[in-house]
C-alpha positions as CSV (number, residue, x, y, z in Angstrom):
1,X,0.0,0.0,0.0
2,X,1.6,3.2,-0.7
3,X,1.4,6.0,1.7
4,X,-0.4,9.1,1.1
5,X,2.0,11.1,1.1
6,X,4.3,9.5,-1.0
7,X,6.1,11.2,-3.9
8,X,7.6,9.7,-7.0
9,X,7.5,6.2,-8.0
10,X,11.2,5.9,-7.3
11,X,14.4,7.4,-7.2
12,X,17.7,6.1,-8.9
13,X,20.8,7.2,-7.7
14,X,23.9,6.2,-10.0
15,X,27.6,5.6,-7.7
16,X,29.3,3.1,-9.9
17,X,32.3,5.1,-10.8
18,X,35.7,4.9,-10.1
19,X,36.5,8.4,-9.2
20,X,40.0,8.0,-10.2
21,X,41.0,11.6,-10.3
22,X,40.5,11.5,-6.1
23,X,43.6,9.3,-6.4
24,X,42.1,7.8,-3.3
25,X,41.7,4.2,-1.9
26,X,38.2,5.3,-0.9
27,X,35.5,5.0,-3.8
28,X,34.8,9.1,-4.3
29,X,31.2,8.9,-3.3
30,X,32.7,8.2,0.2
31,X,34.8,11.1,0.4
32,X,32.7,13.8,2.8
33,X,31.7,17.0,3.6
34,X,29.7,18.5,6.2
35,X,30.1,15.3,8.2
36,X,28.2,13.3,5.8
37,X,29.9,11.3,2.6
38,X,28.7,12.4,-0.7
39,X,26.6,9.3,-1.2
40,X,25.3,10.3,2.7
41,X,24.4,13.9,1.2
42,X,22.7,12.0,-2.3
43,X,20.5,9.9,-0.1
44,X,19.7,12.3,2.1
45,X,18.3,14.6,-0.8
46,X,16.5,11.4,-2.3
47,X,14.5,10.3,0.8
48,X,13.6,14.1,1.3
49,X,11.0,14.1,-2.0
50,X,9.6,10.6,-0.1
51,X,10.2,8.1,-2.5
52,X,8.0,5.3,-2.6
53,X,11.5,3.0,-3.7
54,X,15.2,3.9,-3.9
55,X,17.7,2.3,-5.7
56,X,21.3,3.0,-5.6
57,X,23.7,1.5,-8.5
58,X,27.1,0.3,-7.7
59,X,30.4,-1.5,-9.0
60,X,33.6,0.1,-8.0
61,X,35.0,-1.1,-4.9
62,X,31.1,-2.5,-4.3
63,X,31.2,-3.9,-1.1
64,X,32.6,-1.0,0.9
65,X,30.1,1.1,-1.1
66,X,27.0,-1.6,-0.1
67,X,28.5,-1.1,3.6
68,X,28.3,1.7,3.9
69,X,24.6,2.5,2.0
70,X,23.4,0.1,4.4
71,X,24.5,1.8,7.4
72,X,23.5,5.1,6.1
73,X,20.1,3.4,4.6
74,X,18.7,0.2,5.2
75,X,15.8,0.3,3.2
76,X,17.9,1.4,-0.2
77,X,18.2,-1.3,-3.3
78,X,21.6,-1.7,-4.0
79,X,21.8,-2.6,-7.9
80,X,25.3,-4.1,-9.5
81,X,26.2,-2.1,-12.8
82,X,27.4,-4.7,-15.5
83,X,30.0,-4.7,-18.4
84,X,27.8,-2.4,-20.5
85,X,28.9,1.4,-19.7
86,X,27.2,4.6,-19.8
87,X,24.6,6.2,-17.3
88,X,21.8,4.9,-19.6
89,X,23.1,1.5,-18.6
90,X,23.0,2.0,-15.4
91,X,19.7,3.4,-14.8
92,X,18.2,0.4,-17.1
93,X,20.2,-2.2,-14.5
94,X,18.2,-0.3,-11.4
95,X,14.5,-0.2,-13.5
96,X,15.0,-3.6,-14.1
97,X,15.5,-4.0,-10.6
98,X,12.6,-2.1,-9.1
99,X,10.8,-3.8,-12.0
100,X,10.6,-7.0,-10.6
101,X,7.3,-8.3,-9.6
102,X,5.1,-5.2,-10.7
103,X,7.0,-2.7,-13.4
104,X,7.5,0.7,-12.1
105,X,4.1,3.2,-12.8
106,X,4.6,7.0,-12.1
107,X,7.4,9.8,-12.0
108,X,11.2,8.0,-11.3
109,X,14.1,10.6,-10.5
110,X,18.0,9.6,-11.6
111,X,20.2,11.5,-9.7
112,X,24.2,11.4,-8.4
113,X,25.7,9.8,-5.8
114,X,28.5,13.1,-6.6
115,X,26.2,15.9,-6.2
116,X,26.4,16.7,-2.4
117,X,24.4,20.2,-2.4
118,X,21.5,19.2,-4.1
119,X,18.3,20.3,-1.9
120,X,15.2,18.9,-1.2
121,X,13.8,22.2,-2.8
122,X,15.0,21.7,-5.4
123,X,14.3,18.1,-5.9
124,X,10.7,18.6,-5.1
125,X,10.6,21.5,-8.0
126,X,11.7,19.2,-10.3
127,X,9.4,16.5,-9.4
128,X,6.1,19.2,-9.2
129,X,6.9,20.6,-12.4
130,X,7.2,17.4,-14.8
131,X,3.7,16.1,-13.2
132,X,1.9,19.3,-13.7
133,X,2.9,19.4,-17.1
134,X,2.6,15.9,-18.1
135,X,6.3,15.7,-19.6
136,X,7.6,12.7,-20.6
137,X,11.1,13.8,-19.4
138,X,11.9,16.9,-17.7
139,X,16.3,17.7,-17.0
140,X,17.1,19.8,-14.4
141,X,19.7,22.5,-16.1
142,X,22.0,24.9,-15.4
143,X,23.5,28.3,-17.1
144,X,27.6,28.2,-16.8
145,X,30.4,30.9,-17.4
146,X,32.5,28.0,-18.2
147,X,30.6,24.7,-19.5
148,X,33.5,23.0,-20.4
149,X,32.9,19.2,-20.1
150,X,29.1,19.2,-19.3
151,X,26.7,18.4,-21.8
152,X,24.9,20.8,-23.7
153,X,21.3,21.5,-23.8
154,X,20.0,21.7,-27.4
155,X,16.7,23.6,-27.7
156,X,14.1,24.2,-30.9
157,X,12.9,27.1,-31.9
158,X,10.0,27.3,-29.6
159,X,12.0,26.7,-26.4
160,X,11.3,22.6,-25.7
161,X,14.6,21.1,-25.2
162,X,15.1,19.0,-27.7
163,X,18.0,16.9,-26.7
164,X,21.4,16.7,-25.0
165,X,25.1,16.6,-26.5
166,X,27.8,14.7,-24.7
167,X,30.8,17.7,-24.3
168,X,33.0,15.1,-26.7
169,X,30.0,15.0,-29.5
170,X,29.5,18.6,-29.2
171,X,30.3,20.6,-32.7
172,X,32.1,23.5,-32.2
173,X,28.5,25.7,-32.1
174,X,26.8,23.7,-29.7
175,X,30.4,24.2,-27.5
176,X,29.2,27.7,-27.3
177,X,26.0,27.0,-25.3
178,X,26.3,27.7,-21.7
179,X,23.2,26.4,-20.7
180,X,24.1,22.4,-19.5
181,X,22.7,19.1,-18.1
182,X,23.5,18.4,-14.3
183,X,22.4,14.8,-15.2
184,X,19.4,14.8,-12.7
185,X,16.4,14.2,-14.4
186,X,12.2,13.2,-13.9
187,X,11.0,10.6,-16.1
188,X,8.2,8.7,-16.7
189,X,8.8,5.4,-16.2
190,X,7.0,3.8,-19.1
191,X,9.3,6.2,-21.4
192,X,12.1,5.8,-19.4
193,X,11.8,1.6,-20.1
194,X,10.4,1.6,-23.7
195,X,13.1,4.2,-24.4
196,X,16.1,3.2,-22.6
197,X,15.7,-0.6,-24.5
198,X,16.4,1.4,-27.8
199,X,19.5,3.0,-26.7
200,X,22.6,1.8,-28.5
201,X,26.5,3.0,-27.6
202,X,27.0,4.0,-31.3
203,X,28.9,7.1,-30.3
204,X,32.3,8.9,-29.4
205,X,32.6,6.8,-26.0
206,X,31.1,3.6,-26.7
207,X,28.7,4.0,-23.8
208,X,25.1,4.0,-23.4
209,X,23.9,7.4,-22.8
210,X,21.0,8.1,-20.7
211,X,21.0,11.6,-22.7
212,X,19.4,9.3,-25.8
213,X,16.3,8.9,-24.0
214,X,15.3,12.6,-24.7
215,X,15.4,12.3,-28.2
216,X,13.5,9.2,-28.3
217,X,11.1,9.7,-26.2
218,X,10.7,12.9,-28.4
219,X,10.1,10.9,-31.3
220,X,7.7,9.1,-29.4
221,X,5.5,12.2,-29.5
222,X,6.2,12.7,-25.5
223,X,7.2,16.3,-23.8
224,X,10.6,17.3,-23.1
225,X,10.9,20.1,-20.8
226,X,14.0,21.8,-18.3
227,X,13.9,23.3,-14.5
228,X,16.7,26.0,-14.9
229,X,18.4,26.0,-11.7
230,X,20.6,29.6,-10.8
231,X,21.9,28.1,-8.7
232,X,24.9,26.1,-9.7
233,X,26.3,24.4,-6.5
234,X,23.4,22.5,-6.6
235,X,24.3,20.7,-9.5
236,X,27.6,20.5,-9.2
237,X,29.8,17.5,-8.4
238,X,32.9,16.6,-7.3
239,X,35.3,14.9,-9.3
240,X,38.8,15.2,-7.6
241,X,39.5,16.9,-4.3
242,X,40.1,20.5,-5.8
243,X,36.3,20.7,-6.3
244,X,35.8,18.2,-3.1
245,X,37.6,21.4,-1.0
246,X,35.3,24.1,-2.8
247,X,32.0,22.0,-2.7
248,X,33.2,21.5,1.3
249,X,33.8,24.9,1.8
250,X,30.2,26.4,0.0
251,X,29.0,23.9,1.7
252,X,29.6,25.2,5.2
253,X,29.1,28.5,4.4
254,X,25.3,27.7,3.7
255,X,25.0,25.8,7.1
256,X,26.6,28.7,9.3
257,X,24.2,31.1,7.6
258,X,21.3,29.2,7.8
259,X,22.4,28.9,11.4
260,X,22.8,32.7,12.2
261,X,19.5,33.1,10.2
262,X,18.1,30.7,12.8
263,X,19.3,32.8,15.9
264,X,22.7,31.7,16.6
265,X,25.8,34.2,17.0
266,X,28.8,33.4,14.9
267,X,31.5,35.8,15.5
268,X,33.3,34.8,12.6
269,X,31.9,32.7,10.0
270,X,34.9,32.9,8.0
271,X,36.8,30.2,10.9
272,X,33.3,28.4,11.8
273,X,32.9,24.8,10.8
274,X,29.6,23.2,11.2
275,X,29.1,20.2,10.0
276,X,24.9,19.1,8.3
277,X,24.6,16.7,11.3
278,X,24.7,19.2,14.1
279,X,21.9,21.1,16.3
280,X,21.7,24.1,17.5
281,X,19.3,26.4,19.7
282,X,18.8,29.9,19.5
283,X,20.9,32.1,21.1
284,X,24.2,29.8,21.2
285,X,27.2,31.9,20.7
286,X,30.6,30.4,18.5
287,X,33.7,32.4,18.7
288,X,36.6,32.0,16.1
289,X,37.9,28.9,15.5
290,X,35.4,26.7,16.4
291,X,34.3,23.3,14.7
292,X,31.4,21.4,15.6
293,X,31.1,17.7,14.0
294,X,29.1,14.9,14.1
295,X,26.1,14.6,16.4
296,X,26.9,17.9,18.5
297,X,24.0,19.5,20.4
298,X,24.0,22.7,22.0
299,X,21.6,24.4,23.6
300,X,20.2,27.8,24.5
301,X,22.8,30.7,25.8
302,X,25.9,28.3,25.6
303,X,29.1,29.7,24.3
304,X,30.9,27.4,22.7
305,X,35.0,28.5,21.3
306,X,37.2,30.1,20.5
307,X,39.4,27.4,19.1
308,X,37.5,24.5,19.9
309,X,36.8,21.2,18.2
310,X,33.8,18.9,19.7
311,X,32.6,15.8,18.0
312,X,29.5,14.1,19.1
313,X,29.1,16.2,22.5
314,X,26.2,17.4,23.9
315,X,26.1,20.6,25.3
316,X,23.7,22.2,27.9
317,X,22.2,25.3,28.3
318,X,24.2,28.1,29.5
319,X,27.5,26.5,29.6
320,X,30.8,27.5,27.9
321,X,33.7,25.4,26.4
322,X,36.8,27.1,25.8
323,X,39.5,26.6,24.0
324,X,38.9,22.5,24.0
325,X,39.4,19.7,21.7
326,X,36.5,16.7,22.6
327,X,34.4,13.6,21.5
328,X,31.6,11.4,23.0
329,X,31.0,13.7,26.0
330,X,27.9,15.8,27.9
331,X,28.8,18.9,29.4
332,X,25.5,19.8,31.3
333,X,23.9,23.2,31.8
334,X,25.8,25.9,33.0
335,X,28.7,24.0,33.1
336,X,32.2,25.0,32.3
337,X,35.1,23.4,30.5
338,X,38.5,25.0,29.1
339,X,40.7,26.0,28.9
340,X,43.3,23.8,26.9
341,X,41.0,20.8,28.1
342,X,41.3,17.2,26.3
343,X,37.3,15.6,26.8
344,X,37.6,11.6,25.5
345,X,34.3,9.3,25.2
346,X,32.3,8.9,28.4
347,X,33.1,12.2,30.0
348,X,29.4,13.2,31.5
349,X,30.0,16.6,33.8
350,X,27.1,18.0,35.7
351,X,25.2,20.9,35.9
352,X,27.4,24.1,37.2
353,X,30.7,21.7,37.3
354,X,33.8,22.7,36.4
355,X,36.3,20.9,33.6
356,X,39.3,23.3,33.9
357,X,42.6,23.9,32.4
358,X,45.2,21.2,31.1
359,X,42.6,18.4,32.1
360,X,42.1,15.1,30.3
361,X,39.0,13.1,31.0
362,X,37.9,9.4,29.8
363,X,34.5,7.6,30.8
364,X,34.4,9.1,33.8
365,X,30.5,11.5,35.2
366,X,31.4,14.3,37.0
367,X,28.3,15.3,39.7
368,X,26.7,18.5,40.0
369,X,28.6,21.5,41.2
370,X,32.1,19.4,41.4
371,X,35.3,20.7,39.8
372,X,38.5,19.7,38.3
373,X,40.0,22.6,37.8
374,X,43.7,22.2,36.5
375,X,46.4,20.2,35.8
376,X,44.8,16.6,35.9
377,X,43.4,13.3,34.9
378,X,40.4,11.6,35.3
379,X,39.6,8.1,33.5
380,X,37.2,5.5,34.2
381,X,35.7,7.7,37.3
382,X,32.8,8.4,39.6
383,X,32.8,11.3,41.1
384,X,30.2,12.7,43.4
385,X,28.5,16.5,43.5
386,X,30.1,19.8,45.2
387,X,33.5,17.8,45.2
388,X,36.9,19.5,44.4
389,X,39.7,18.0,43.0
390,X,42.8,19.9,43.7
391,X,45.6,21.2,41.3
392,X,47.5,18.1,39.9
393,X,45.5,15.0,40.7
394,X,45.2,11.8,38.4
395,X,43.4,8.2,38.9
396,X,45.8,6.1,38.5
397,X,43.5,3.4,36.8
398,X,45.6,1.5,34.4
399,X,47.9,-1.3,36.4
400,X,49.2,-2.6,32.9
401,X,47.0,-5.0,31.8
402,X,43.2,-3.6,33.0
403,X,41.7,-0.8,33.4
404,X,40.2,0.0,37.0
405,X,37.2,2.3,38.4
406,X,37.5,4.9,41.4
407,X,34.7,6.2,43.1
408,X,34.7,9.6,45.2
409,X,32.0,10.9,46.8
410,X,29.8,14.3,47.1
411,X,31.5,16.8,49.4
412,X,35.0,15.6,49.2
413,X,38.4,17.9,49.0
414,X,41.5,16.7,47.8
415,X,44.5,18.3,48.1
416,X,47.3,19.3,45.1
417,X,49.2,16.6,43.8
418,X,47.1,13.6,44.8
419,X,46.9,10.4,42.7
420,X,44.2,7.7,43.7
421,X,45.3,4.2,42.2
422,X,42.5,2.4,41.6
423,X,40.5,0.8,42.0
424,X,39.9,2.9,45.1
425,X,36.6,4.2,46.7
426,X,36.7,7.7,48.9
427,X,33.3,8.5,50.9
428,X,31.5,11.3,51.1
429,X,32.7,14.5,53.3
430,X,36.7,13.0,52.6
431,X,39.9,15.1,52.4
432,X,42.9,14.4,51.1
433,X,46.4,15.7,52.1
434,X,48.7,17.6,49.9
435,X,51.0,14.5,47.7
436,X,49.0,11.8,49.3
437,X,48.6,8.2,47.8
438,X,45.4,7.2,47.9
439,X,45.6,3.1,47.7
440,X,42.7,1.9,50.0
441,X,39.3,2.8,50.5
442,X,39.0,6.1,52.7
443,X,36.0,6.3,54.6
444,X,33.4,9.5,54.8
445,X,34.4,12.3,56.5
446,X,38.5,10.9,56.5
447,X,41.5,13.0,56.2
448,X,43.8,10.7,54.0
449,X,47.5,11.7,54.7
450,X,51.0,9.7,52.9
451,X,53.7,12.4,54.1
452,X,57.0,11.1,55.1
453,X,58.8,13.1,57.7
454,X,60.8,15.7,55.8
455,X,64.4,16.0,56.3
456,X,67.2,19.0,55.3
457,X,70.4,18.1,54.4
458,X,71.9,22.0,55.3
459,X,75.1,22.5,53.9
460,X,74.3,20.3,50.5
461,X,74.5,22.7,47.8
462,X,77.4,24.5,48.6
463,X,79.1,21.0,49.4
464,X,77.9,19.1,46.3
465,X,77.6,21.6,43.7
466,X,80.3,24.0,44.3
467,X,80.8,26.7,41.5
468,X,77.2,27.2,40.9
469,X,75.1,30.2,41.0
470,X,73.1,28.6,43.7
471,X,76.0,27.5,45.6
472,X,76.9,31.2,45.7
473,X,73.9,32.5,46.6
474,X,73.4,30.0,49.2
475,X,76.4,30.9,50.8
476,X,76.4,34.4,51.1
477,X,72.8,33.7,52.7
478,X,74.8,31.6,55.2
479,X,77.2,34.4,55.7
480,X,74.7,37.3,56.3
481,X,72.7,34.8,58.5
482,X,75.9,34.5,60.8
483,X,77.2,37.8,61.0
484,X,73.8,39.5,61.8
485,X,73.6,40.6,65.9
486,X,71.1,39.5,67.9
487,X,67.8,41.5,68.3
488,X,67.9,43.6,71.5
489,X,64.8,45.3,72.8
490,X,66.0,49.2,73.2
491,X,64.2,51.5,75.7
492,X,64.7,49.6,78.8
């Protein structure tokens, strides 16, 4: 049963090519942008016109391409491309395909698993206009200063499009066009089949061109029609990382502006990175330098930068994260973190805690109102609320072969310096001592001291390290100590 609102019959999307000019072990379509692959952007855009099947053809490096579809979309056909070349062949592969049991009826969409900037907008213009007109094939176009290796768009006298020349076919005239195919197109998909069974690959390349369905299905007394697009990012694809870089980079600056459109402060857009995949509430603030990937949240008032990079972290109202690097982590509302500060996976700090500067933290949750202010590390952690750890303090939790847990508790003070080897539990209310060696359990409300009496060796520097500046120095502070009187009290 087909949904109500479902769009078009199906969409094709062709990612069988090699992509050699990436020069890349990766298959192109899995190069990314925006924190999504190309193919991730392509699918993305299909499913946003709510197809009622989608069919993706493949053949270079296949099975990491299947892989990865199937992450990215379970539902997709994945169709193999055979010997026969040429786009037309590979659109008649994926018909066949969706074919199978009950041939295809309705409006079917061929599109590129290259084209990350494609909207939904426009995708949905393209698919509105061929059914309100009744076309038999309507191209989605584009006008270029430089059409160099596109094909051309051949029109008649009264404006119908009247076919497409292949940039290698082109005469020297139809060179001089500037108005070009992107290679996204509507069909219908009784044209599309009768059409694409009478294409040949008598041409330049030897390949079957989808482009020959216009002409036929012209012939066949059907209506071939254009959307013109201005805008040309839309159509346009990446073929080596040159244009990967500049589709990246136009890329990102539509996000940050539809961001700041949406209420959020970017001080300087120019150093912003936001990849498609993140969220953000009005009223966030992002200095220079910052780069938000992944799954990143962040919510309402937070100020997030400058030079920081978060991956996957969620990030609570009202707090601030400065100058960090960090992945897998939940910085809760109105809490702080930075500067210099090094979040791994697991880190979970509370609301008003603190994460502060030169701190590393790993699967450890940080309580309500506790801070680590400076100079530490935390990994594989419980720590309780309104607890301070002091300057310098590390869980010891690796003994070489496993990894161990430490616990603290709410209300506890350590002092600078302290290391706790786990595993290790400290109870609520504890203290620590300045240096101390936390190796067993301290209970609540403990002061835990490991201080060795001190001893002064006097008279060591100037005996063992003669010469020096110290020695010198310590001297003459022996000196002046000796030959100064003793106090007497005058007035008597």
């Amino acid at each position: 049963m087909i949904p109500e609102n479902a769009g078009p019959a199906a969409v094709i999307v062709l990612a069988a090519g090699a992509g050699t000019r990436m020069k890349s072990r990766t298959p192109k379509i899995l190069h990314e942008i925006g924190g999504l692959s190309m193919v991730g952007h392509a699918l993305r855009a299909a499913r946003s016109i709510n197809p009622q099947r989608l069919a993706i053809v493949v053949r270079h490096e296949r099975d990491l391409v299947e892989s990865h579809v199937a992450a990215l979309d379970p539902q997709a056909l994945i169709v193999d491309q055979d010997d026969v070349p040429g786009t037309g062949r590979a659109v008649e592969a994926a018909l066949q395909a969706l074919d199978a049991g009950q041939a295809l009826a309705g409006t079917v969409v061929v599109t590129y698993g290259d084209v990350p900037l494609l909207s939904a907008e426009l995708l949905t213009e393209l698919v509105a206009t061929h059914e309100f007109e009744g076309n038999a094939v309507t191209v989605l176009t584009a006008v270029l200063d430089d059409a160099t290796g596109y094909g051309r768009i051949l029109r008649g006298e009264d404006g119908s499009v009247t076919g497409i020349r292949e940039h290698k076919d082109s005469s020297e005239a139809e060179k001089l066009i500037r108005e070009v195919n992107s290679g996204i197109y509507a069909f219908d998909a009784a044209v599309l089949r009768e059409a694409l069974a009478k294409v040949t690959t008598d041409n330049a390349q030897g390949e079957k061109y989808l482009t020959d369905v216009l002409g036929l299905a012209r012939e066949a007394g059907g209506r071939v029609a254009a959307v013109v697009t201005a805008d040309r990012w839309q159509v346009e694809g990446a073929n080596d990382r040159v244009q990967l870089a500049a589709l990246g980079a136009e890329l990102n600056r539509r996000t940050v502006e539809a961001w700041m459109r949406a209420g959020v402060t970017v001080v300087d857009p120019a150093t912003t990175w936001i990849d498609s995949t993140v969220t953000l509430d009005e009223d966030v603030r992002l200095l220079p330098n910052t780069q938000l990937h992944g799954t990143t949240t962040v919510a309402r008032d937070a100020v997030v930068g400058p030079d920081t990079t978060l991956t996957d972290v969620e990030i609570g109202e009202g707090a601030s994260v400065a100058r960090t690097h960090g992945s897998g982590s939940v910085i809760g509302p109105r809490a702080a973190v930075g500067p210099f500060t090094y979040l791994r996976p697991g880190t979970v700090l509370g609301e008003k805690g603190k994460i502060g500067a030169f701190y590393e933290t790993k699967n450890v949750t940080i309580g309500r109102g506790s801070k680590l202010s400076h100079l530490g590390y935390a990994g594989d952690a419980e720590i309780g609320e309104d607890t301070n750890i002091g300057c310098g303090n590390i869980t010891a939790n690796y003994d070489g072969e496993k990894k161990h847990r430490t616990v603290i508790g709410s209300g506890v003070r350590t002092g600078s310096n302290t290391v706790f080897v786990a595993p290790v539990t400290v109870g609520d209310g504890a203290y620590s001592g300045a240096g101390a060696v936390i190796r067993k359990d301290v209970p609540a409300g403990a002061l835990a001291l490991s201080v060795a009496a001190q001893r002064n060796a006097e008279g060591w520097v100037p005996a063992h390290r003669p010469g020096t500046r110290s020695a010198e120095l310590a001297q003459a502070a022996t000196n002046d100590s000796s030959s100064t009187p003793a106090s007497t009290e005058e007035g008597k």
